[in-house]
N, CA and C atoms as a LAMMPS dump frame, in Angstrom:
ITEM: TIMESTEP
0
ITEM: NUMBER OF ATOMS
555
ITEM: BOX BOUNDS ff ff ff
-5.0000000000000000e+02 5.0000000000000000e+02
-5.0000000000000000e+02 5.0000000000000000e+02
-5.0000000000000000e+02 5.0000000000000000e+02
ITEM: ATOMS id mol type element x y z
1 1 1 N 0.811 -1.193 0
2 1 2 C 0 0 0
3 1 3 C 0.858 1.262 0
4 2 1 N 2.205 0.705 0.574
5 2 2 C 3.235 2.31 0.142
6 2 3 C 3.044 2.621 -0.805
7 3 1 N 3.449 2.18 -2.105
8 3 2 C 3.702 2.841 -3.157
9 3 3 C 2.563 3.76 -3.392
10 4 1 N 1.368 3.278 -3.1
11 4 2 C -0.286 3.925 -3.99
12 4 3 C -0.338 5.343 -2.513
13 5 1 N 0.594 5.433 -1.999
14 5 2 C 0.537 6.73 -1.319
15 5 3 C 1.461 7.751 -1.828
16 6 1 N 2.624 7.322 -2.823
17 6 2 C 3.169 7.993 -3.554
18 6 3 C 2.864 8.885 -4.66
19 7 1 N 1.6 8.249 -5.137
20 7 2 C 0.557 8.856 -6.239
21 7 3 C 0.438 9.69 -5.95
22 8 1 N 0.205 11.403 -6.808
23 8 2 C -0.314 12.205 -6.744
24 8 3 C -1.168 12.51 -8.127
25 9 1 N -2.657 12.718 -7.795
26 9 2 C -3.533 12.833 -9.144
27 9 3 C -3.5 14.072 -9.843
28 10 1 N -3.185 14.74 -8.998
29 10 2 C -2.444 16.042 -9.731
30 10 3 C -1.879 16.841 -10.581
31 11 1 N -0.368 15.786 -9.515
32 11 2 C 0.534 15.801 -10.7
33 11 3 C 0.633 14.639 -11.638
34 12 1 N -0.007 13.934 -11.655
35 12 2 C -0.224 12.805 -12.552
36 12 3 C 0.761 11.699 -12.701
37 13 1 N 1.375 11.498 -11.679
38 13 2 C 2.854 10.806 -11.138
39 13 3 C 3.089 10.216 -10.275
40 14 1 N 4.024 9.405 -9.83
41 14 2 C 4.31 8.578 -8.683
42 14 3 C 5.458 9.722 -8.4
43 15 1 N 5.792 10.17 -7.374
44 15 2 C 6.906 10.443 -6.321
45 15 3 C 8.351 9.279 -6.607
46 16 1 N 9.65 10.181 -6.361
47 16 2 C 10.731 8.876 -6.572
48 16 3 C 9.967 8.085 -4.86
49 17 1 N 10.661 6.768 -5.052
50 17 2 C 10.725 6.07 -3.424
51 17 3 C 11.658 6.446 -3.447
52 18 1 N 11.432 6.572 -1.537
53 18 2 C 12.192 7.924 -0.619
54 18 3 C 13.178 6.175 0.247
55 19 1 N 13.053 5.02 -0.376
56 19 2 C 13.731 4.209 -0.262
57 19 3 C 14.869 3.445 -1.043
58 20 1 N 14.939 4.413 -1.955
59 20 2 C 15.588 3.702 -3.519
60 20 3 C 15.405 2.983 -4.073
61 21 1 N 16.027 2.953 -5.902
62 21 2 C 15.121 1.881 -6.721
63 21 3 C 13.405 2 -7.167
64 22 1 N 13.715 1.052 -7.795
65 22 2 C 12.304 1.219 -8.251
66 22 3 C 11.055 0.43 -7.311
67 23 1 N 9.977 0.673 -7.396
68 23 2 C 9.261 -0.197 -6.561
69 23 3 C 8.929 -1.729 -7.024
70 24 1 N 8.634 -2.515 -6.007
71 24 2 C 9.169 -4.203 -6.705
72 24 3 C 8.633 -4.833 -5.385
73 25 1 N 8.637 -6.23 -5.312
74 25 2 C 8.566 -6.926 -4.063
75 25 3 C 9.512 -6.506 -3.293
76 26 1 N 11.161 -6.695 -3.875
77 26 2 C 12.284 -6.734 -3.385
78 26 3 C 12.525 -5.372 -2.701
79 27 1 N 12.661 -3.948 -3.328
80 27 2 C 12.292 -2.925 -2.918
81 27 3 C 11.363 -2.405 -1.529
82 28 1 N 10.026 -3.383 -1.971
83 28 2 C 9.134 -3.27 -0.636
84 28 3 C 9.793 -3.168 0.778
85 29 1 N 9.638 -2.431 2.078
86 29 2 C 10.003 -2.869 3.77
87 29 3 C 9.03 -3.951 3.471
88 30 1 N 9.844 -5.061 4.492
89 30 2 C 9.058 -5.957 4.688
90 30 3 C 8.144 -5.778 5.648
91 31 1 N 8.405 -5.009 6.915
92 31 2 C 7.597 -4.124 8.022
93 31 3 C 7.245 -3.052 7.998
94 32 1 N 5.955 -2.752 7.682
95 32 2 C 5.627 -1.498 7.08
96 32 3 C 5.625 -0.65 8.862
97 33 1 N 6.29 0.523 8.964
98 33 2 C 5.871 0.89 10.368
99 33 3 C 5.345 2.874 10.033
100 34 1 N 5.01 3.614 10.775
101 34 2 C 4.456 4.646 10.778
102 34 3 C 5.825 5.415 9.857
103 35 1 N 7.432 4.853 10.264
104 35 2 C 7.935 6.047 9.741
105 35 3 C 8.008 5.74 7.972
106 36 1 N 7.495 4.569 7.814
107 36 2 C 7.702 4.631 6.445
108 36 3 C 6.676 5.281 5.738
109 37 1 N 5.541 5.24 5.922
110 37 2 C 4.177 6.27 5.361
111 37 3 C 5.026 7.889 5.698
112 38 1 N 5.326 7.954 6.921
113 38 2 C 5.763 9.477 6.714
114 38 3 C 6.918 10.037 5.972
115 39 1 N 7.928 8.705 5.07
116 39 2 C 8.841 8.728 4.55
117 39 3 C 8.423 8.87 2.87
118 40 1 N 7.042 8.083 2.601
119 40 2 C 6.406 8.34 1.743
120 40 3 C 5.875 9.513 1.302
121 41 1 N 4.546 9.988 2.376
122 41 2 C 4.152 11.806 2.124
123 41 3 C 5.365 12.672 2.234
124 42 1 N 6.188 12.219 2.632
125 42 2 C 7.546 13.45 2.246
126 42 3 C 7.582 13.718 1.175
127 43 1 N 8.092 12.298 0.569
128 43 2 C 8.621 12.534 -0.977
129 43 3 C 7.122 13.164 -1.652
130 44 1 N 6.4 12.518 -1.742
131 44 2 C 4.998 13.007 -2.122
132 44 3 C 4.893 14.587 -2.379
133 45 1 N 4.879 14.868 -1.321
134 45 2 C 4.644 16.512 -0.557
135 45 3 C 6.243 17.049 -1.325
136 46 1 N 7.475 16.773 -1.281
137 46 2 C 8.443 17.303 -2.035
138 46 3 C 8.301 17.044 -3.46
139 47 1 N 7.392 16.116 -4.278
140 47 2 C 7.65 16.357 -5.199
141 47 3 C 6.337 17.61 -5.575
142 48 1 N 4.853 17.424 -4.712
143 48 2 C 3.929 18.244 -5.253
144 48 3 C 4.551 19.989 -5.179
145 49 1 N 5.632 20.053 -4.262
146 49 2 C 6.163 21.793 -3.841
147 49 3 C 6.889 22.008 -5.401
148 50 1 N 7.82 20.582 -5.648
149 50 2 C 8.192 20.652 -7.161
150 50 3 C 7.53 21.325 -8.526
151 51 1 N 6.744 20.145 -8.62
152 51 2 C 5.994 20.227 -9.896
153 51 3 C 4.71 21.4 -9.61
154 52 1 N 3.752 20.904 -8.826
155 52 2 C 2.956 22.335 -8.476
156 52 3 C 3.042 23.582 -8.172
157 53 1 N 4.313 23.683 -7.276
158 53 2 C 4.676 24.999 -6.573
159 53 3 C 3.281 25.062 -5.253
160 54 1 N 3.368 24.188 -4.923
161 54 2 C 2.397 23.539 -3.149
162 54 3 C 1.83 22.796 -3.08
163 55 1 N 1.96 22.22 -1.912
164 55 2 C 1.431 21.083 -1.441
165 55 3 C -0.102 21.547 -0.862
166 56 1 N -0.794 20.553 -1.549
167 56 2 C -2.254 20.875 -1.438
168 56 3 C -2.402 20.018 -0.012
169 57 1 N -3.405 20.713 0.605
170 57 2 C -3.922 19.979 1.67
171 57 3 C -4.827 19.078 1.444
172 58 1 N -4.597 17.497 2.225
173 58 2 C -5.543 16.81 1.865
174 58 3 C -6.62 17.372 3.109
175 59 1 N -7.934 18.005 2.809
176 59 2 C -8.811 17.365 4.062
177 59 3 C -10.348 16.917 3.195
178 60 1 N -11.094 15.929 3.636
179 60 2 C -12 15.672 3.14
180 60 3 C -13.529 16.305 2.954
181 61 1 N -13.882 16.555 2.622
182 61 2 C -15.225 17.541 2.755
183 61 3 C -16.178 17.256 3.895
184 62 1 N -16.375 15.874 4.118
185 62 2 C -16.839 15.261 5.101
186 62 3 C -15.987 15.974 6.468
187 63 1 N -14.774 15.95 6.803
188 63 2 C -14.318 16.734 7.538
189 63 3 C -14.543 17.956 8.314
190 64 1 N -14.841 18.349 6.888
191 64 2 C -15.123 19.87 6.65
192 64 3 C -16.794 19.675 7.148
193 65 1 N -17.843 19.603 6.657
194 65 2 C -18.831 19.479 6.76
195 65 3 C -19.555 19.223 8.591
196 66 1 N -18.564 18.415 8.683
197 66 2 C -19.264 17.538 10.279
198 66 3 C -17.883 18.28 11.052
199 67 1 N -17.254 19.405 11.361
200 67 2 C -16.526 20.576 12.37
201 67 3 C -14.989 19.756 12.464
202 68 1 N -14.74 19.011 12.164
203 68 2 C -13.382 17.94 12.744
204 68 3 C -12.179 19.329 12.088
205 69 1 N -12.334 20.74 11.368
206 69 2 C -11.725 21.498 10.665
207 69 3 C -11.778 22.702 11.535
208 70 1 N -11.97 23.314 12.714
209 70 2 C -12.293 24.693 12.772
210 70 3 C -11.796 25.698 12.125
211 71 1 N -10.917 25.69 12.134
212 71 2 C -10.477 26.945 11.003
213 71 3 C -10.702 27.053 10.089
214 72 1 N -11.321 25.647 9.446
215 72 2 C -12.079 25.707 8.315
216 72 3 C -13.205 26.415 8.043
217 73 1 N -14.088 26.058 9.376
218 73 2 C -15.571 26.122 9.625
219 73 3 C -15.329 27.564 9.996
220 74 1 N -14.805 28.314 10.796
221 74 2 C -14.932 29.609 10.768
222 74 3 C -14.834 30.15 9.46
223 75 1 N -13.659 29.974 8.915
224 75 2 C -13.226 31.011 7.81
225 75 3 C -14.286 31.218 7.119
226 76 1 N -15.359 29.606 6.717
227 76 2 C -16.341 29.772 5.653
228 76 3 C -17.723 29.969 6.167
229 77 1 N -17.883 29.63 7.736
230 77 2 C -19.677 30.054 8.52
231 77 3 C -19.992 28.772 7.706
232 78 1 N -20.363 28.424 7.037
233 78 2 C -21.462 27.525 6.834
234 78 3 C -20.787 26.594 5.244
235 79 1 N -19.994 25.677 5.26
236 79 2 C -19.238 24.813 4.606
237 79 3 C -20.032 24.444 3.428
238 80 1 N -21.057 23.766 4.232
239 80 2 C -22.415 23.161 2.621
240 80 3 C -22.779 24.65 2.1
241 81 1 N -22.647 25.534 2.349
242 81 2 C -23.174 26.855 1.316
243 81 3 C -21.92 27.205 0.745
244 82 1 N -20.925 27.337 0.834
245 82 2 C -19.859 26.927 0.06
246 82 3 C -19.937 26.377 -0.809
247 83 1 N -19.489 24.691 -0.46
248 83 2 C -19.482 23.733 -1.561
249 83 3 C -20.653 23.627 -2.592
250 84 1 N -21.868 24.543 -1.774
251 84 2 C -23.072 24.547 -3.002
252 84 3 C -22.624 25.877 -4.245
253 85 1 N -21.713 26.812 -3.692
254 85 2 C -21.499 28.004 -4.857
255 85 3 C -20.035 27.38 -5.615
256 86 1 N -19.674 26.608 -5.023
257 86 2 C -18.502 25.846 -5.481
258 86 3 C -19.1 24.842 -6.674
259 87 1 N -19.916 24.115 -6.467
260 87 2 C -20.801 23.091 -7.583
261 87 3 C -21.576 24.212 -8.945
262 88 1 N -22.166 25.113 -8.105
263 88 2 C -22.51 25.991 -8.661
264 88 3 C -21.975 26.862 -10.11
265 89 1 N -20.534 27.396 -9.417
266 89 2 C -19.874 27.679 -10.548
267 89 3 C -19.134 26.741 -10.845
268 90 1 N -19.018 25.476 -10.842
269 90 2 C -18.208 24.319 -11.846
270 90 3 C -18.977 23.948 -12.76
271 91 1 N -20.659 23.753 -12.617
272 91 2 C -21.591 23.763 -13.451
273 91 3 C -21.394 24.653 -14.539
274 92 1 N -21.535 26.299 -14.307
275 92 2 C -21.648 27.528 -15.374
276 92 3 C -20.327 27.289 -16.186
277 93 1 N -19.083 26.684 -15.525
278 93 2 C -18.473 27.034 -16.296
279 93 3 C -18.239 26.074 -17.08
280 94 1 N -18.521 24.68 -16.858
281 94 2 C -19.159 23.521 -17.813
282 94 3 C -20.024 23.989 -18.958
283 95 1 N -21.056 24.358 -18.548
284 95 2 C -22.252 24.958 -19.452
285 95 3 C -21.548 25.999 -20.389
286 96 1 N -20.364 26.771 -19.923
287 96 2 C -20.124 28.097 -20.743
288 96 3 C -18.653 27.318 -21.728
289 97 1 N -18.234 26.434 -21.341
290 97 2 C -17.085 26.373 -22.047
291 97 3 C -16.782 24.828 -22.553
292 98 1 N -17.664 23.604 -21.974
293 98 2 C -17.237 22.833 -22.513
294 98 3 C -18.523 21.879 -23.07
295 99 1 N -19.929 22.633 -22.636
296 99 2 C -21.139 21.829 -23.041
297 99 3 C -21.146 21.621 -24.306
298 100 1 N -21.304 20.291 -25.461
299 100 2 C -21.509 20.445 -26.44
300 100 3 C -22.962 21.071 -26.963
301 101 1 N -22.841 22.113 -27.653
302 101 2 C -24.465 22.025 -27.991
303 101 3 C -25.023 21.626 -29.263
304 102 1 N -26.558 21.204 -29.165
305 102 2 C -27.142 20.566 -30.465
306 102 3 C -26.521 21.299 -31.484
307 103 1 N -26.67 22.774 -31.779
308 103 2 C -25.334 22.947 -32.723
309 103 3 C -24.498 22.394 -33.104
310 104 1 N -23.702 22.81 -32.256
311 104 2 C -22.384 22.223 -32.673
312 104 3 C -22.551 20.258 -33.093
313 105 1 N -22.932 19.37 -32.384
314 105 2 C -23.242 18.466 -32.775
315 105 3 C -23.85 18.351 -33.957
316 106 1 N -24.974 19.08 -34.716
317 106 2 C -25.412 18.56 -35.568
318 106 3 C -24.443 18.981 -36.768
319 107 1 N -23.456 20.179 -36.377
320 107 2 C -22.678 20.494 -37.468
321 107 3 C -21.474 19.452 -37.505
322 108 1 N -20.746 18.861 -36.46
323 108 2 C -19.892 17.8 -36.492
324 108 3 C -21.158 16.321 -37.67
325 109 1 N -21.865 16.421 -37.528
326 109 2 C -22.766 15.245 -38.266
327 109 3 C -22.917 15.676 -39.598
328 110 1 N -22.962 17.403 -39.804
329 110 2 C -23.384 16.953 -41.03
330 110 3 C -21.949 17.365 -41.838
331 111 1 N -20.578 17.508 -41.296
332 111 2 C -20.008 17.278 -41.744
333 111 3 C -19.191 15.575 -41.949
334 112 1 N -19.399 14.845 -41.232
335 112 2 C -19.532 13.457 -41.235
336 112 3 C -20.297 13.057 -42.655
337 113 1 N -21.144 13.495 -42.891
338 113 2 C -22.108 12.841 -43.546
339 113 3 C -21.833 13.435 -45.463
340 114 1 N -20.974 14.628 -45.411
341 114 2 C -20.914 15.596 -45.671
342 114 3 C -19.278 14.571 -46.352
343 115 1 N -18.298 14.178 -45.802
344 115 2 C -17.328 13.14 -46.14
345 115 3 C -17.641 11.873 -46.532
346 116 1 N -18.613 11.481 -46.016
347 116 2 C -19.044 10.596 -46.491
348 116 3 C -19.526 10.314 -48.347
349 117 1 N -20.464 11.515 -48.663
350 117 2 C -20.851 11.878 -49.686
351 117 3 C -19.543 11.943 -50.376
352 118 1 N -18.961 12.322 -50.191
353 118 2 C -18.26 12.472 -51.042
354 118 3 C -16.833 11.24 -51.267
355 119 1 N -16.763 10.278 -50.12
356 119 2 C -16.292 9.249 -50.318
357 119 3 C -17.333 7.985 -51.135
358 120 1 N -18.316 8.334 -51.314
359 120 2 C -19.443 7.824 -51.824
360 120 3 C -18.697 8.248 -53.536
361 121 1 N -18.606 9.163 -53.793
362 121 2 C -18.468 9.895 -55.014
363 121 3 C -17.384 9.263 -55.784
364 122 1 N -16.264 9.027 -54.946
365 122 2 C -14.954 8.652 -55.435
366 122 3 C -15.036 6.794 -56.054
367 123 1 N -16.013 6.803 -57.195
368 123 2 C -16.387 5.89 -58.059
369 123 3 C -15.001 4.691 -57.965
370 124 1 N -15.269 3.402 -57.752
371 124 2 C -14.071 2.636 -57.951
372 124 3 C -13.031 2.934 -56.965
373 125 1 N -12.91 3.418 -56.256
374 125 2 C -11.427 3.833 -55.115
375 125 3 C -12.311 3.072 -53.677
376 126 1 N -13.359 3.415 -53.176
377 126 2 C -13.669 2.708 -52.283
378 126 3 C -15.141 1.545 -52.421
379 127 1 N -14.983 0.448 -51.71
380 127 2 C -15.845 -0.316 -51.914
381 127 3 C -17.559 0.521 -51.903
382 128 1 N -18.357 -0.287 -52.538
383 128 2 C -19.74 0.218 -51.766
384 128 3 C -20.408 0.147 -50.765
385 129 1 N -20.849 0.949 -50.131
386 129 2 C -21.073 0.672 -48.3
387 129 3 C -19.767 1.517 -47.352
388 130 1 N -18.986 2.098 -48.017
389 130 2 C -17.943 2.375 -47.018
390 130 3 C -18.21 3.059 -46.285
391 131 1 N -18.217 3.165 -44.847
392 131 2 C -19.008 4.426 -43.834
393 131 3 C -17.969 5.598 -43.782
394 132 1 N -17.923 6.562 -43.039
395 132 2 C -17.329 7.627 -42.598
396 132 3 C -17.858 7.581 -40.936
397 133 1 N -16.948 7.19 -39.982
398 133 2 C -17.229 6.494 -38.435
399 133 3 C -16.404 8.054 -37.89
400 134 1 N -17.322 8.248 -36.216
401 134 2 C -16.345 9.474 -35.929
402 134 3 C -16.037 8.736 -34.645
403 135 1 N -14.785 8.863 -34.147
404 135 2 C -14.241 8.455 -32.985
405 135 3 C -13.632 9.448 -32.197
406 136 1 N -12.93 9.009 -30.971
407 136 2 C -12.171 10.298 -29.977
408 136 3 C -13.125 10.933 -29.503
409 137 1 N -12.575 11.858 -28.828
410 137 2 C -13.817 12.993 -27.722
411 137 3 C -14.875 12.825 -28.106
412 138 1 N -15.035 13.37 -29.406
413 138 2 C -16.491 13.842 -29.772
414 138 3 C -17.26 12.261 -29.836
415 139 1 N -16.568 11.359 -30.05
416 139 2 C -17.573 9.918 -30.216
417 139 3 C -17.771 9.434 -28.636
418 140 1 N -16.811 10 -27.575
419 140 2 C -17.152 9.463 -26.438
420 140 3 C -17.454 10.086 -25.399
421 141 1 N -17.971 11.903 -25.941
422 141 2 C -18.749 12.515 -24.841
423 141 3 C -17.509 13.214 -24.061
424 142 1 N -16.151 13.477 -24.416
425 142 2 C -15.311 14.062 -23.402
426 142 3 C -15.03 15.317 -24.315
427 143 1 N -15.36 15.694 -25.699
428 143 2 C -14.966 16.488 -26.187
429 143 3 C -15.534 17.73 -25.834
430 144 1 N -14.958 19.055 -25.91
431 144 2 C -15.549 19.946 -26.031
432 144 3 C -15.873 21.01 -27.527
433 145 1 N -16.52 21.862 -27.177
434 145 2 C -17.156 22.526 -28.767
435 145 3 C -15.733 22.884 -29.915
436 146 1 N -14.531 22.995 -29.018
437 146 2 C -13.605 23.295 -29.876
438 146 3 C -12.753 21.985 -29.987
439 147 1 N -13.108 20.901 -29.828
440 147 2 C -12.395 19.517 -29.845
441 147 3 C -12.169 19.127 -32.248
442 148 1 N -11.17 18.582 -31.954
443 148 2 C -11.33 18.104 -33.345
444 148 3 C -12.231 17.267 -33.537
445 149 1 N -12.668 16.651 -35.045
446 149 2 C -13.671 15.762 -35.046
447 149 3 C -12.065 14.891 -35.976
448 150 1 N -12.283 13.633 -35.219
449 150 2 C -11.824 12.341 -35.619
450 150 3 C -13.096 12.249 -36.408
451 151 1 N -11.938 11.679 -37.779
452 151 2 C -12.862 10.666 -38.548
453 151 3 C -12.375 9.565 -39.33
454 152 1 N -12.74 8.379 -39.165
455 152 2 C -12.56 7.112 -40.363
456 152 3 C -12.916 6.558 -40.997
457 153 1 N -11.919 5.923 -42.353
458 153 2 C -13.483 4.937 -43.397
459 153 3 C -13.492 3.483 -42.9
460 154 1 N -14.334 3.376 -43.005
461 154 2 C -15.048 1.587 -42.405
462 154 3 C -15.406 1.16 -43.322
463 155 1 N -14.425 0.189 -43.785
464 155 2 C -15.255 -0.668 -45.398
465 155 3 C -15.943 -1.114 -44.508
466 156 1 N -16.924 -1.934 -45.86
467 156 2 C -17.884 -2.742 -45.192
468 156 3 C -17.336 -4.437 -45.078
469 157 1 N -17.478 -5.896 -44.458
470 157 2 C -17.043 -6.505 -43.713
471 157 3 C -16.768 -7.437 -45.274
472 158 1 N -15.644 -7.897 -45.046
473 158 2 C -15.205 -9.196 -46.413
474 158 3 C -14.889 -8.115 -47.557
475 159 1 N -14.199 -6.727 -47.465
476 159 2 C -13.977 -6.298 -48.719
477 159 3 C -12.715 -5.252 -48.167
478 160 1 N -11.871 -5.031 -49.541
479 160 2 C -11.129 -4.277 -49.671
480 160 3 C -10.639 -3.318 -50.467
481 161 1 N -9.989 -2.873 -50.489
482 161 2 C -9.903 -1.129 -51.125
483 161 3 C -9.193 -1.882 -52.841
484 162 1 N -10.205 -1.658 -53.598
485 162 2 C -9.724 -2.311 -54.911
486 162 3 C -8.199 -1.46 -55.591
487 163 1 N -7.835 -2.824 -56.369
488 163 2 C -6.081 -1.694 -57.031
489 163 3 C -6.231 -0.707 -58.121
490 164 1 N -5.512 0.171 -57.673
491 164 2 C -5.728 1.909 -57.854
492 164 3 C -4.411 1.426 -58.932
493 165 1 N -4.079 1.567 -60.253
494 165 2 C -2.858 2.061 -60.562
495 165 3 C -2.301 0.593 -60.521
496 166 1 N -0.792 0.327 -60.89
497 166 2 C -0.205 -1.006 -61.311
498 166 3 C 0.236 -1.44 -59.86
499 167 1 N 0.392 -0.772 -58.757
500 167 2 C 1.2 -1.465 -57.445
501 167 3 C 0.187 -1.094 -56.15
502 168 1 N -0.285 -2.943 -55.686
503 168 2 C -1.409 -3.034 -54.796
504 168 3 C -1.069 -2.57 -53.206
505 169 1 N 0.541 -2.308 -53.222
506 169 2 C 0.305 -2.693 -51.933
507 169 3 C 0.231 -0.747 -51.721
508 170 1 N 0.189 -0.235 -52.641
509 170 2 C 0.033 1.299 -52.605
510 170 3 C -1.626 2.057 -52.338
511 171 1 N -2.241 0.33 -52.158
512 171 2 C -4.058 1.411 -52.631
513 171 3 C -4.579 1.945 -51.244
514 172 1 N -4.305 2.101 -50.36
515 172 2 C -4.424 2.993 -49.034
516 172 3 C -3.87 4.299 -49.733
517 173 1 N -3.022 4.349 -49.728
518 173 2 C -2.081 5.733 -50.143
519 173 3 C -2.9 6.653 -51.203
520 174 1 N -3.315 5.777 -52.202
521 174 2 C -3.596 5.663 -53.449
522 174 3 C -5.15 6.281 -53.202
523 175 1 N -5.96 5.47 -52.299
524 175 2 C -7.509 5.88 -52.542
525 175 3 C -7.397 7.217 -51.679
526 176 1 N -6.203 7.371 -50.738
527 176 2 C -6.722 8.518 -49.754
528 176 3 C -6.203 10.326 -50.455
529 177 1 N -4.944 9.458 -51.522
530 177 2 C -4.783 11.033 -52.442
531 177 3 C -5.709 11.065 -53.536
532 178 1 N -6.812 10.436 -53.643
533 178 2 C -8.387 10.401 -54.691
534 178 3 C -8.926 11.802 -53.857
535 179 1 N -9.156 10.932 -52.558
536 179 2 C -10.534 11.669 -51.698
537 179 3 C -10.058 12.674 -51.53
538 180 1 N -8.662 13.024 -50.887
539 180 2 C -7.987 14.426 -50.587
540 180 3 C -8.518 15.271 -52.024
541 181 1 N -8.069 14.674 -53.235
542 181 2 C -8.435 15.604 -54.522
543 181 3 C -10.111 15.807 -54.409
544 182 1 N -11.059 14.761 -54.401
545 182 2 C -12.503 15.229 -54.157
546 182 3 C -12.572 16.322 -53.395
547 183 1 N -12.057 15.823 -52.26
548 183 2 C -12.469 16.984 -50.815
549 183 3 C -11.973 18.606 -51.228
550 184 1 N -11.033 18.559 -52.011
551 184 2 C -10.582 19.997 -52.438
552 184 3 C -11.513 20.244 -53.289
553 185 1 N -12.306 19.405 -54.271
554 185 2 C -13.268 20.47 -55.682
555 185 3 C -14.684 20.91 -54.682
């Protein structure tokens, strides 16, 4: 359980061990005792002063919430009215900067559809049925309005990109400087 106290989500990193080497069975104390956890949040805490420029305090909201914090609880009078203007503006600024809207979605589609057509067009270079599939952010809900749109062709199943020109193993290359020329007229 040492090592997973080395984590910081933060900084998106493990801490060096403040024991040397890498972590391993062999590496492991075999007796885990109090000074080794505090040998751990050292390094931890020295690397977050590093990379962050401070060490964040861990305390839990629950903490906070039920008084185990006073200085907490003073500074803020009333903790849950806090954390409610705290939710509050993480919401607006969700809504203002990273909500996709039906807009924007239907314009990522009808440019999808919009490549498609026109991989449709390119007579003989791709099979019939070939889709135009969108993947990444925008296919899995993490994108935001200024995210790129991934896109790929999906033959359809038992077929392949017929030979373009005298050398087969070129017809990837071959069908995708077709469509590039479509996509420009």
């Amino acid at each position: 359980a040492l090592e997973f106290d080395l984590f910081c989500p933060l900084c998106e990193a493990f801490a060096p061990s403040p024991f040397g080497g890498a972590w391993g069975i062999g590496n492991c104390p075999r007796t885990i005792t109090q000074h080794h956890f505090d040998a751990v949040n050292k390094a931890r805490m020295n690397m977050q002063q590093e990379v962050l420029g401070f060490v964040p305090r861990q305390i839990s909201v629950s903490s906070i919430l039920h008084g185990n914090y006073p200085e907490v609880r003073s500074a803020t009078k009333d903790p849950k009215t806090v954390l409610d203007q705290v939710s509050t503006s993480m919401i607006q600024l969700y809504d203002s900067k990273y909500r996709v809207t039906a807009e924007v979605a239907n314009l990522r589609e009808q440019c999808r559809k919009t490549v498609e057509a026109v991989v449709a067009s390119c007579n003989g270079v791709f099979p019939a049925g070939t889709r135009v599939v969108v993947f990444g952010s925008c296919a899995n809900g993490f994108g935001s309005p200024s995210s790129d749109l991934d896109m790929c062709l999906q033959l359809p199943p038992n077929t392949s990109l017929p030979t373009i020109g005298e050398e087969e193993e070129n017809n990837g290359a071959a069908a995708m400087a077709r469509l590039a020329e479509k996509l420009k007229e």
